[in-house]
N, C-alpha and C positions, 0 to 999 in steps of 0.2 A: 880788754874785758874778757875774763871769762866766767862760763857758768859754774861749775864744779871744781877745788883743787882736790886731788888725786894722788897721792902717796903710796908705797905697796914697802918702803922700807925702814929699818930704824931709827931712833936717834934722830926725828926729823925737828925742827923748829920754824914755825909756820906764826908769823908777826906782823903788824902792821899794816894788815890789808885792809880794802874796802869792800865789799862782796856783795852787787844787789844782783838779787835772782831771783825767779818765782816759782815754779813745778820744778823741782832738783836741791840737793844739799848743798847750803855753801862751806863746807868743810866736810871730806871724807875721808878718815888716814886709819889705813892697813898696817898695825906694826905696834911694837912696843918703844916707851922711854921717847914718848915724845912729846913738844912741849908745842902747844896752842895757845897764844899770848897775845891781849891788844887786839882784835880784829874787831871789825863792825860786818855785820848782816842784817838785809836788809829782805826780807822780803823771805822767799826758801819753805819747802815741804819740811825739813832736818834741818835746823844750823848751823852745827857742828856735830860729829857721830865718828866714832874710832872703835876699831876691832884690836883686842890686843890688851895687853896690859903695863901698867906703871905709866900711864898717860897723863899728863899733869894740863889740865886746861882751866885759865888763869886770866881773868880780867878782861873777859868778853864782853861786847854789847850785842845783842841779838834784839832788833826790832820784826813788828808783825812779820811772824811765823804763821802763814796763812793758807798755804799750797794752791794759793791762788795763780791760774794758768794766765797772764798776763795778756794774750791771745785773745782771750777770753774771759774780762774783766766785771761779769755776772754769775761767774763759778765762782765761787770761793768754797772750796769743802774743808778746809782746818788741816793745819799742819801735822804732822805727827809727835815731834820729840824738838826742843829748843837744843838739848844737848842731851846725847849719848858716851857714857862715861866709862862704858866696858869697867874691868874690873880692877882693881888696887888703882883706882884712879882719884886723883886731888881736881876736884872741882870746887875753885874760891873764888870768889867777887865776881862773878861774871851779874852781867844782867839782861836779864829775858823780860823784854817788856810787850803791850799788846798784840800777846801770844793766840792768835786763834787755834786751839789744839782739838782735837778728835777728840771723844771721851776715854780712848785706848792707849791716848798717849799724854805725855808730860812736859811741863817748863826742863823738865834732866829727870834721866833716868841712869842711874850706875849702876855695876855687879859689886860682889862681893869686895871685903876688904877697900872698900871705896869711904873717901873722904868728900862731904857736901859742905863748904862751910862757906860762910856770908857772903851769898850770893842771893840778891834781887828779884822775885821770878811774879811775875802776873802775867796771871791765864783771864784772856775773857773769853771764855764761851766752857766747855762739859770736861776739858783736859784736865787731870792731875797736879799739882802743884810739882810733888817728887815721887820716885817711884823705886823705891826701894827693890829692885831686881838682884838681892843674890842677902848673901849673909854676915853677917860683921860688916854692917853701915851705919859709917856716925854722920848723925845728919847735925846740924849744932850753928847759929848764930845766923840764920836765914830769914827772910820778911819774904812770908809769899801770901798771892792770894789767888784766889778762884771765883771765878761767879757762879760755878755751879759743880764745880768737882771738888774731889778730894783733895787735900791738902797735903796730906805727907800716904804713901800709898805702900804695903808691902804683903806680899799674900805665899799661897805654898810652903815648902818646909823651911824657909830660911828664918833664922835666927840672927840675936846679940844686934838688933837693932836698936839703936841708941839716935835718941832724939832731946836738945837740949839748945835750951838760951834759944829759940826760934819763935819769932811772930806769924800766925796764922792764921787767917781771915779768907772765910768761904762762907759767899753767898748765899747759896742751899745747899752746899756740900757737905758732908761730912771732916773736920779738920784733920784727926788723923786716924 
């Protein structure tokens, strides 16, 4: 068992895991052209999150994202992020289910030139659905929902955000 996997180089392929953990990310990869496939997470502050670009992350299940300190199983403060997608990143079919998120953070948040497509995401509690972090992001073919945040989220000077074919359902949020 461990709590964190840890990369710092290319070309990695990271599959078939099972990853339960509480206060820590159960996937953190430093690098480009890497491919994140198949895992289950279980618990975790982060998910999945990558620095770097052309990161293709694919067919994830991500359960309660809670940054609950297991230690300490009366803390629960909300995760941050289900997935972090850095930039010219393909995010598909993953799914991020009883997501407890911060209101600052999201089921996935990717930079520019980033691809969101039919992946699954409920937030319960004030987080984001998606968070559109940079410019030229097609978001297209997604079922999210929120109990109280926004649904699709993009702010600052970025542009050529494209949003299409997505179900959106938020409780008191705003949908996008």
């Amino acid at each position: 068992k461990f709590d964190e996997a840890i990369l710092y180089s290319l070309d990695n392929t990271i599959k078939y895991n099972v990853i339960p953990t509480s206060w820590s990310y159960g996937i953190q990869v430093m690098g480009n052209n890497n491919k994140i496939n198949k895992n289950n997470i279980t618990g975790a502050y982060r998910g999945i999150s990558v620095s770097g670009g052309y990161n293709n992350i694919t067919n994830n299940n991500i359960v309660g994202i809670t940054g609950a300190d297991y230690n300490n199983r009366e803390e629960v403060v909300g995760g941050d992020f289900g997935i972090v997608g850095g930039s010219n990143a393909y995010i598909y079919k993953n799914v991020i289910s009883n997501a407890k998120i911060i209101s600052s953070g999201a089921g996935i948040s990717a930079s520019a030139n980033s691809i969101i497509d039919s992946n699954k995401i409920t937030v319960v509690s004030k987080g984001m659905g998606i968070n559109a972090a940079g410019s030229k992001i097609n978001i297209k073919n997604n079922i999210i929902s929120t109990e109280k945040g926004v649904g699709v989220y993009q702010k600052e000077e970025a542009s050529g955000l494209t949003i299409t074919g997505n179900t959106i359902e938020t409780g008191t949020g705003i949908p996008i």
